[in-house]
TISETOR-199731 format. One record per residue (C-alpha): residue number from 1; chain; x, y, z. Coordinates in Angstrom, 3 decimals. Layout:
<recs>
{rec NUM,"A",{X,Y,Z}},
...
</recs>
This chain:
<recs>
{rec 1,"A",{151.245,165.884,70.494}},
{rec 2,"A",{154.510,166.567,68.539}},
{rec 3,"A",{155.686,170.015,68.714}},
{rec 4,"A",{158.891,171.450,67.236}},
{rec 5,"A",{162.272,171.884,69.817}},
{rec 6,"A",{164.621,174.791,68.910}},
{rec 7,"A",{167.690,173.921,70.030}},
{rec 8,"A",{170.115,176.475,70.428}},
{rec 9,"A",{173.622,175.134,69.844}},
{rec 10,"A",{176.561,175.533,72.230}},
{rec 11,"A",{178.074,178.994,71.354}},
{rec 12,"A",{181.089,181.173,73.079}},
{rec 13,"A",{179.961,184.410,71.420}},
{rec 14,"A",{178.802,187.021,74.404}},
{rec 15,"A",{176.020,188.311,70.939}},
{rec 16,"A",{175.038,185.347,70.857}},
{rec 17,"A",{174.338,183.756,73.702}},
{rec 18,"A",{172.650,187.013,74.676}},
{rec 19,"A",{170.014,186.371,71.834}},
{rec 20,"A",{169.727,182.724,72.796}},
{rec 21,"A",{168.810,183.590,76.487}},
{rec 22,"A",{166.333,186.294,75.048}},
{rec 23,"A",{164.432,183.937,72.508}},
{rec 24,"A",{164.413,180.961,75.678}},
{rec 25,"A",{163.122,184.036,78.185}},
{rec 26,"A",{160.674,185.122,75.855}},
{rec 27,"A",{159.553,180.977,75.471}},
{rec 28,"A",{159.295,181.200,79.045}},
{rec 29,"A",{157.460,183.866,79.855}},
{rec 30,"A",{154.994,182.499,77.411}},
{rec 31,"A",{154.523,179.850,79.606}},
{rec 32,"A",{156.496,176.995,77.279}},
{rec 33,"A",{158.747,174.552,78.519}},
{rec 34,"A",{162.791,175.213,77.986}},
{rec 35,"A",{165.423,173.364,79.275}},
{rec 36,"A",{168.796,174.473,80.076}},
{rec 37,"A",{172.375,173.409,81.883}},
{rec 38,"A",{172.531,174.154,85.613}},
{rec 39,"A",{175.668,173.352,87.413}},
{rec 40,"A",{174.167,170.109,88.536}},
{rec 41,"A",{172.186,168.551,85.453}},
{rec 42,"A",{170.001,169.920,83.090}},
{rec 43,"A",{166.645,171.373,84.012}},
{rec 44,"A",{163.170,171.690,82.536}},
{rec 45,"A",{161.798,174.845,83.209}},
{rec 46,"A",{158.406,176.438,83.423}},
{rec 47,"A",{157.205,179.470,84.966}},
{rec 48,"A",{156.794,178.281,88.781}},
{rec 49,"A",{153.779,180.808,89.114}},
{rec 50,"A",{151.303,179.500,86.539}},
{rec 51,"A",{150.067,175.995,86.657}},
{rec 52,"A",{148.986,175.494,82.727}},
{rec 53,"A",{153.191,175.834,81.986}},
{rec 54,"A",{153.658,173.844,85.337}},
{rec 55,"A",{151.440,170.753,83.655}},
{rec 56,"A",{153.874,171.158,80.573}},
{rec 57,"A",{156.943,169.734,82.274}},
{rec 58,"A",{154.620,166.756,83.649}},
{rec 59,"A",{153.692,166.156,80.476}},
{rec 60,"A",{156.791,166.346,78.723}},
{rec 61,"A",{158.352,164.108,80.936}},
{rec 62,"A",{155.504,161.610,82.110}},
{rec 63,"A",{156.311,162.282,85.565}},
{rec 64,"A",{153.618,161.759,88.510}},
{rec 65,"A",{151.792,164.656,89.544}},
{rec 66,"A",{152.354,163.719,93.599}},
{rec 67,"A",{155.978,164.346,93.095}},
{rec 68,"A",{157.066,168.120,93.875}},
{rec 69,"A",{159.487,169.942,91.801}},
{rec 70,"A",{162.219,172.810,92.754}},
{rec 71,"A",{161.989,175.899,92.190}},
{rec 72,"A",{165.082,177.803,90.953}},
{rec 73,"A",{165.311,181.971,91.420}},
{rec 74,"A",{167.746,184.063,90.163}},
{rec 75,"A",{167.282,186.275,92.872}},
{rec 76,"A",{167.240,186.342,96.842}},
{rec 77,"A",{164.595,188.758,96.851}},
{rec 78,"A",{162.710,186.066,95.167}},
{rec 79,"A",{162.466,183.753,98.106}},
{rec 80,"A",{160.690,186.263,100.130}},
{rec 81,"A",{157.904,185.694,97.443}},
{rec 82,"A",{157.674,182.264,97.497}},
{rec 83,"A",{157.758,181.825,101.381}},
{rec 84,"A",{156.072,182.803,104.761}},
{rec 85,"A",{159.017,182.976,106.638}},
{rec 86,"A",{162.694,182.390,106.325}},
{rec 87,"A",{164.301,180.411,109.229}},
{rec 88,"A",{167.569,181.482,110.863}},
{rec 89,"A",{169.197,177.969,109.500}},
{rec 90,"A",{167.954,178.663,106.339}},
{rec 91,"A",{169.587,182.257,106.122}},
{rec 92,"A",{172.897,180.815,106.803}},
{rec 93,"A",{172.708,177.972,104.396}},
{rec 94,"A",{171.955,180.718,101.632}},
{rec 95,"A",{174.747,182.586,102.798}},
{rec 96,"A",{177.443,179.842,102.130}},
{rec 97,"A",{175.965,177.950,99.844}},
{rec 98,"A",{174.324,180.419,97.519}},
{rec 99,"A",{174.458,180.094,94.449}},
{rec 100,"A",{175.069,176.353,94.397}},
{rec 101,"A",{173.898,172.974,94.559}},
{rec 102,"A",{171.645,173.122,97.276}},
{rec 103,"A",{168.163,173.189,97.712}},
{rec 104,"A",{166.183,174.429,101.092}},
{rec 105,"A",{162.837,173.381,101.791}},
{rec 106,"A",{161.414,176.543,103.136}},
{rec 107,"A",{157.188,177.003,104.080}},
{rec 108,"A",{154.967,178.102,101.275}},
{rec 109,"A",{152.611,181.087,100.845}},
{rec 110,"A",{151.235,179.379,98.124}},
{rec 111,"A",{152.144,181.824,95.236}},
{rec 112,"A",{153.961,178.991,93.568}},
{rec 113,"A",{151.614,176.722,91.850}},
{rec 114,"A",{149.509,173.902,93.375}},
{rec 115,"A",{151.515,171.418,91.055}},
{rec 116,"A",{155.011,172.392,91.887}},
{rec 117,"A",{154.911,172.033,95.573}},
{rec 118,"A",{151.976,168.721,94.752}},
{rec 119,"A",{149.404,170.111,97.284}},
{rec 120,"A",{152.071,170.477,100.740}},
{rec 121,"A",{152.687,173.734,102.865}},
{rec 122,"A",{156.540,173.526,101.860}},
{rec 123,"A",{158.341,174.715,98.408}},
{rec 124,"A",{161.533,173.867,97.670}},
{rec 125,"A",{163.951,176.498,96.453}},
{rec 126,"A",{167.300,177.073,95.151}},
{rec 127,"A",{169.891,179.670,93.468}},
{rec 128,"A",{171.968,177.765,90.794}},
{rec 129,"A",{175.236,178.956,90.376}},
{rec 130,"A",{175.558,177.757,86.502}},
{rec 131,"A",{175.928,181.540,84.416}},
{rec 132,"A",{173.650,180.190,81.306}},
{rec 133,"A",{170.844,179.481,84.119}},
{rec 134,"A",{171.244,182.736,86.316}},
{rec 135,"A",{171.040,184.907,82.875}},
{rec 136,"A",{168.046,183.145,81.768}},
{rec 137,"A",{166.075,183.493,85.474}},
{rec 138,"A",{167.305,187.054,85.146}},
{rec 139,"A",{166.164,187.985,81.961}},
{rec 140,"A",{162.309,186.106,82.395}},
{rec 141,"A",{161.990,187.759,85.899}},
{rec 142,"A",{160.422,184.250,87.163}},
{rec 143,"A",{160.970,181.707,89.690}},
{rec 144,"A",{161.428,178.563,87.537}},
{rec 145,"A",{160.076,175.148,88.315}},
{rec 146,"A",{163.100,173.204,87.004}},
{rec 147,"A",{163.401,169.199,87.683}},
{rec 148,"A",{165.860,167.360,85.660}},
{rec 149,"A",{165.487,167.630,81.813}},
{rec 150,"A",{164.586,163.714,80.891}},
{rec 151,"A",{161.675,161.490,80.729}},
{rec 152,"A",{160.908,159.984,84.316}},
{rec 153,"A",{162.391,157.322,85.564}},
{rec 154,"A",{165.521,157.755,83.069}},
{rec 155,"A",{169.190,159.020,84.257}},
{rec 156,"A",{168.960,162.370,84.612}},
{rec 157,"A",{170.827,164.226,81.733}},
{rec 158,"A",{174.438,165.697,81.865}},
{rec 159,"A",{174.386,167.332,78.861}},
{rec 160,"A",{171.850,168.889,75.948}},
{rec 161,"A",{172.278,165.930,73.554}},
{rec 162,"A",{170.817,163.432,76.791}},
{rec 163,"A",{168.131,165.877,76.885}},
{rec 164,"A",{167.463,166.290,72.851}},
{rec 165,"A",{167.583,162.349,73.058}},
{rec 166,"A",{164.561,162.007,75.836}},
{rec 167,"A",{162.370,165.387,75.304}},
{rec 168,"A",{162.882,166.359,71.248}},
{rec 169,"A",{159.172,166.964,69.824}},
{rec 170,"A",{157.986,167.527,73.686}},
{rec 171,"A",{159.574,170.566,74.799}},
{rec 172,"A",{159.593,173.773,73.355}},
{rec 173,"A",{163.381,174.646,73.830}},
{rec 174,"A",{166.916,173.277,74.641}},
{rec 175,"A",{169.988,175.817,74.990}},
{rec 176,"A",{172.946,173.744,74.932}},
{rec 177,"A",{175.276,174.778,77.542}},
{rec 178,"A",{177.860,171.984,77.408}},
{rec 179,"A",{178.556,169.244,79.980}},
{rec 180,"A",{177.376,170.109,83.700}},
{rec 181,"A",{180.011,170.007,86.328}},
{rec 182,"A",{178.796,168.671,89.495}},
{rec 183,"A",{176.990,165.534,87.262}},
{rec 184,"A",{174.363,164.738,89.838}},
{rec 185,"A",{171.362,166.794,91.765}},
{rec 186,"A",{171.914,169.496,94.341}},
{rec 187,"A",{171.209,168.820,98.329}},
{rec 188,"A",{167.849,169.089,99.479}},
{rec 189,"A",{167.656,169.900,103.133}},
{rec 190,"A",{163.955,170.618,105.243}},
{rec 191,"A",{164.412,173.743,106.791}},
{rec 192,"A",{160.556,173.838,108.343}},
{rec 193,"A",{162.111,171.286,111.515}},
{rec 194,"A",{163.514,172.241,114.572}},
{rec 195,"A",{166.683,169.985,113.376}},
{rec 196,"A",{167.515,170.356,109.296}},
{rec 197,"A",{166.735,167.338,107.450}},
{rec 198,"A",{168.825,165.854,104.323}},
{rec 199,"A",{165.925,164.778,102.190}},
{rec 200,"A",{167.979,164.169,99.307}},
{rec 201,"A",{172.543,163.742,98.835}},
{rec 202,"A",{173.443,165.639,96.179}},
{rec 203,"A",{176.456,168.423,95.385}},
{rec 204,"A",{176.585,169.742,98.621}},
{rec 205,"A",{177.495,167.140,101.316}},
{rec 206,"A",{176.586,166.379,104.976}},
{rec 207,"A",{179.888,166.845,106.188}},
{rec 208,"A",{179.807,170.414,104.290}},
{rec 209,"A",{176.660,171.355,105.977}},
{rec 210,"A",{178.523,170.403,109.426}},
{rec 211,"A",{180.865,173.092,109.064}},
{rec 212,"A",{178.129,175.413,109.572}},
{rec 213,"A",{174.990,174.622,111.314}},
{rec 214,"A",{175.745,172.144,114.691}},
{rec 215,"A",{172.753,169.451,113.432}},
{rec 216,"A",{171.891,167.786,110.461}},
{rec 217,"A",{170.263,164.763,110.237}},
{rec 218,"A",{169.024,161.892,106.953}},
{rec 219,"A",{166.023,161.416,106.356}},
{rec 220,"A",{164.980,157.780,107.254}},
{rec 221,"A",{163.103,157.673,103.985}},
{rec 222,"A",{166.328,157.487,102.109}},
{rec 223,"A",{166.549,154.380,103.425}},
{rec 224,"A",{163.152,153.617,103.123}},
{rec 225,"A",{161.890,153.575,105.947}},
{rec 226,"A",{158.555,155.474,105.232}},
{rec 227,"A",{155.704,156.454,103.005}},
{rec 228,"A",{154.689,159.570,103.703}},
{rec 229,"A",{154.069,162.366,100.662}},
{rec 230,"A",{157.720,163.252,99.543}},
{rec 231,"A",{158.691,166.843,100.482}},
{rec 232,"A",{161.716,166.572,98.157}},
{rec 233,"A",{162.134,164.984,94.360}},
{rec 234,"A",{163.822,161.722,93.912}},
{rec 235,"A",{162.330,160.050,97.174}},
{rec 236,"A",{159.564,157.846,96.623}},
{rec 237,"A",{159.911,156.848,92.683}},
{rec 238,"A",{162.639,154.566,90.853}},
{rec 239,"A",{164.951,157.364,89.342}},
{rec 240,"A",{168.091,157.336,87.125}},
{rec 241,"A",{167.235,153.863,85.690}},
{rec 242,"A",{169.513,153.033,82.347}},
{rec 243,"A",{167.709,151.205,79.553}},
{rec 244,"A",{169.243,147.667,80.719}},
{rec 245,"A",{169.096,146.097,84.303}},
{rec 246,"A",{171.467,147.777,86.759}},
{rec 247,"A",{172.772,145.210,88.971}},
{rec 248,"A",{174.917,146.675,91.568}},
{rec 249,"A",{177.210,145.255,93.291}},
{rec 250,"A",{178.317,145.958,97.078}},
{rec 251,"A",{181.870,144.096,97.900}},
{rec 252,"A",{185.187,144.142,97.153}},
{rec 253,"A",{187.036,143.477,93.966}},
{rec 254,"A",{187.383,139.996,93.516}},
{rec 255,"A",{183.727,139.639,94.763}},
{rec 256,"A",{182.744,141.881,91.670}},
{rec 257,"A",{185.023,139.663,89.083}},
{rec 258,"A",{182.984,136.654,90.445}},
{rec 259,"A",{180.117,138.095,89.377}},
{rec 260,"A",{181.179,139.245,86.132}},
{rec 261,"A",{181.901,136.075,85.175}},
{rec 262,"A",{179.615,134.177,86.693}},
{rec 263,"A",{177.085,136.207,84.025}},
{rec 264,"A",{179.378,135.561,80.825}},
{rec 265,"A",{179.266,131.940,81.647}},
{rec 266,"A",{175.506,131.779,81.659}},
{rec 267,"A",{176.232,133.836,77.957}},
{rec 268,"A",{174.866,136.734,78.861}},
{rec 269,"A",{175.914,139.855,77.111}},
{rec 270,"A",{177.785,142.079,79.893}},
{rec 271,"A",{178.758,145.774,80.494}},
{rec 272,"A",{180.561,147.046,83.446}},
{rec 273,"A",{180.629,150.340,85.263}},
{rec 274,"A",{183.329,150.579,87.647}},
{rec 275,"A",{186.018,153.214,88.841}},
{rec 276,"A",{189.407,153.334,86.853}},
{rec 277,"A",{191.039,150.624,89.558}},
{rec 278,"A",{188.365,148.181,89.494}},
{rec 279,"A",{188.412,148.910,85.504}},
{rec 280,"A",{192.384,148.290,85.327}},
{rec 281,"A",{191.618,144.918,86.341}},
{rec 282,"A",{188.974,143.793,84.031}},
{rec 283,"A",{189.543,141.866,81.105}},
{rec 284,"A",{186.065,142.534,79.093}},
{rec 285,"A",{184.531,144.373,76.133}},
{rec 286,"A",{182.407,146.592,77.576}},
{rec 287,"A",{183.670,148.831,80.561}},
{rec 288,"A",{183.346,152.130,81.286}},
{rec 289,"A",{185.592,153.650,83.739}},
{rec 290,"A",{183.561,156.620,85.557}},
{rec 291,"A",{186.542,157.773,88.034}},
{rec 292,"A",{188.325,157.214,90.582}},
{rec 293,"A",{187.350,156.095,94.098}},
{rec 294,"A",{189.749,158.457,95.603}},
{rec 295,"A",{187.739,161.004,93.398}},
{rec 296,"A",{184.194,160.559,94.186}},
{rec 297,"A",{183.413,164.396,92.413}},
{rec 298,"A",{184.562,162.921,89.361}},
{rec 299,"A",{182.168,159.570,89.433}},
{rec 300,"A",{179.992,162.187,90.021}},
{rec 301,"A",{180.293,164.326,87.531}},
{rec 302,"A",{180.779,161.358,85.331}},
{rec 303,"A",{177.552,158.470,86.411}},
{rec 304,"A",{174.682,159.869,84.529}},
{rec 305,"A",{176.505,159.768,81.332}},
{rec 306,"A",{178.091,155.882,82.238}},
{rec 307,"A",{174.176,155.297,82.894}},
{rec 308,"A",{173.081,156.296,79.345}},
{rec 309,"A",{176.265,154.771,77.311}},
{rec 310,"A",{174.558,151.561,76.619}},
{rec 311,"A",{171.711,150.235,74.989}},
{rec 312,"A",{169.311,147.435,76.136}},
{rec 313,"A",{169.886,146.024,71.899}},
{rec 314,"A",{173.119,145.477,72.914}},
{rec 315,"A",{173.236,144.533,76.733}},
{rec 316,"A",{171.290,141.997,78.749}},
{rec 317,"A",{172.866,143.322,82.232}},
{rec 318,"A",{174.692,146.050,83.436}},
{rec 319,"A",{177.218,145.525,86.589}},
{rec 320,"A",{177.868,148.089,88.825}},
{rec 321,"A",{180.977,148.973,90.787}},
{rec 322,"A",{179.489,150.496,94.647}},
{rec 323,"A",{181.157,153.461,95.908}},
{rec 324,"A",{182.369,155.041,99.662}},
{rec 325,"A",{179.717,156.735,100.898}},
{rec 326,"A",{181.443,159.502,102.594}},
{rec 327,"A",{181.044,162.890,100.728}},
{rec 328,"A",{179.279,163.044,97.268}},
{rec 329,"A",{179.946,159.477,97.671}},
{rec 330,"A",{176.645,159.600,99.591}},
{rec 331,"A",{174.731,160.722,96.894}},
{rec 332,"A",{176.596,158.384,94.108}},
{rec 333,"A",{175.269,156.058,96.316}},
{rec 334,"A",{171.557,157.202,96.805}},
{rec 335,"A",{171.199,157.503,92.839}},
{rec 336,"A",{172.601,153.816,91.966}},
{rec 337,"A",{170.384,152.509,94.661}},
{rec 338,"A",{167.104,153.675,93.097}},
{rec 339,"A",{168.651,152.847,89.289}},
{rec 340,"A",{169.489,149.397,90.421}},
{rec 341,"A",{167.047,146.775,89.723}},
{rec 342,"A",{169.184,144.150,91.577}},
{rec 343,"A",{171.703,144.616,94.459}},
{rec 344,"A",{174.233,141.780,95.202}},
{rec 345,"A",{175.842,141.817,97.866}},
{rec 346,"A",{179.326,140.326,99.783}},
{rec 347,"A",{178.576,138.536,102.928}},
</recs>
């Protein structure tokens, strides 16, 4: 069913933007679907509480029902109403890294609905640090469910026209914020074991967490290594893919010009994604440079939109430039992995 999408257009007037977070609030709490900029990407929220608006943001983006989604609060006290118990670890993480990209996987009372934490003991839970997203969690009164604002499967959207492109006629609302900044998902780290797990890279990084807690460790299904129920989003599904094949490409430069041509000899129609050295090197059409590689925050901030730039009616392949994997770099990393439909790689 077709519905119609307000979008409320990008405005710098405090009037306003106050009326636009009142009329999305008001959506909202009337348990309809709005999405709206976080500091990470843009997010599809529902009332966490009530299960009918939960099913909305499955619907709206045809994503399966087994895969939990994060709740976002505006408010600490908010946590104590989602969860039996706060850990220590937890408490500390909240403390530093609240509000922010980060996401703590905390035990459930069950007072968020059955399809936001998909049937576990755990909800996930973060405070986003984005002001257009703490005024609208503040003015519903509501934890929001709030995974990324596109149609499963697709790169996750860095801006309101990505979302307007994937969700208009399926979603009640879409305030338009402007870009993100951070450009991919927050951290998700369990904080129900006796050592935290990383269940998902994202804004914050490992070597951040280091600084304050003594342990951290990766989840071995990030490198596939199991198939057990996913505590966290983007584990167990292919995520983030463009509309043409992502091949991606792990080796050094000259490796990655090999390829390139190898592919416009066999006449296919080729478009590269590569930091600005690799890119500097490149004689070819279609390039787009996403950063630099001694700038990982700015691939970051930069991939999802590279991701969406072209169109499978006018490229056969993509070819992707791999990045360090130290820092955000890690979760650069984790995202072209599960886009990729193809990885090549120097030997």
């Amino acid at each position: 069913m077709t519905i119609k999408t307000q979008l409320w257009q990008r405005t710098d007037a405090s009037g306003e933007l106050d009326n636009v977070i009142k009329e999305a609030a008001a959506l909202l709490r009337n348990q309809q679907v709005v999405a709206f900029p976080t500091e990470t990407v843009y997010g599809l929220g529902a009332d966490a509480t009530n299960e009918a608006a939960v099913r909305r943001i499955f619907e709206a983006k045809g994503r399966p029902s087994d895969n939990p989604l994060i709740v976002h609060v505006g408010e600490r006290s908010q946590v104590d109403e989602l969860v039996t118990r706060i850990p220590d670890v937890a408490e500390k993480l909240m403390d530093q890294f609240w509000p922010g990209p980060l996401t703590l996987v905390l035990p459930s009372n069950h007072k968020a609905a059955h399809n936001v934490t998909a049937g576990l003991d755990t909800v996930a839970i973060r405070m986003p640090s984005d002001p257009i997203a703490l005024a609208i969690l503040k003015e519903t009164g509501l934890p929001l469910a709030a995974p990324s604002a596109n149609r499963s499967g697709r790169p996750s959207p860095t801006d309101a026209e990505h979302v307007y492109q994937d969700l208009n006629g399926r979603i009640a609302g879409i305030v338009d914020g402007g870009p993100t900044g951070v450009g991919v998902e927050s951290t998700v780290i369990d904080c129900t074991t006796e050592i935290p797990i990383i269940l998902r890279p994202g804004g914050v990084t490992k070597e951040d967490v280091e600084q304050l807690i003594p342990r951290v460790i990766i989840d071995p299904a990030l490198a596939g290594q199991t198939e057990h129920q996913p505590k966290s989003p983007g584990m167990k599904y292919t995520h983030y893919a463009p509309e043409s094949p992502l091949w991606l490409i792990e080796g050094d430069d000259e490796f990655f010009r090999q390829q390139l041509e190898a592919l416009k000899d066999e006449g296919q129609r080729v478009a590269v994604i590569a930091s600005h050295e690799l890119a500097s090197q490149l004689n070819h059409e279609h390039v787009t440079a996403c950063g630099s590689r001694e700038h990982l925050a700015e691939v970051a901030g930069e991939l999802y939109r590279a991701l969406r730039h072209y169109k499978k009616t006018d490229i056969d392949v993509i070819l992707c430039e791999s990045f360090p994997e130290h820092g955000v770099g890690a979760a650069i990393m984790n995202r072209l992995r599960k886009a990729a439909t193809q990885k090549i790689k120097q030997y």
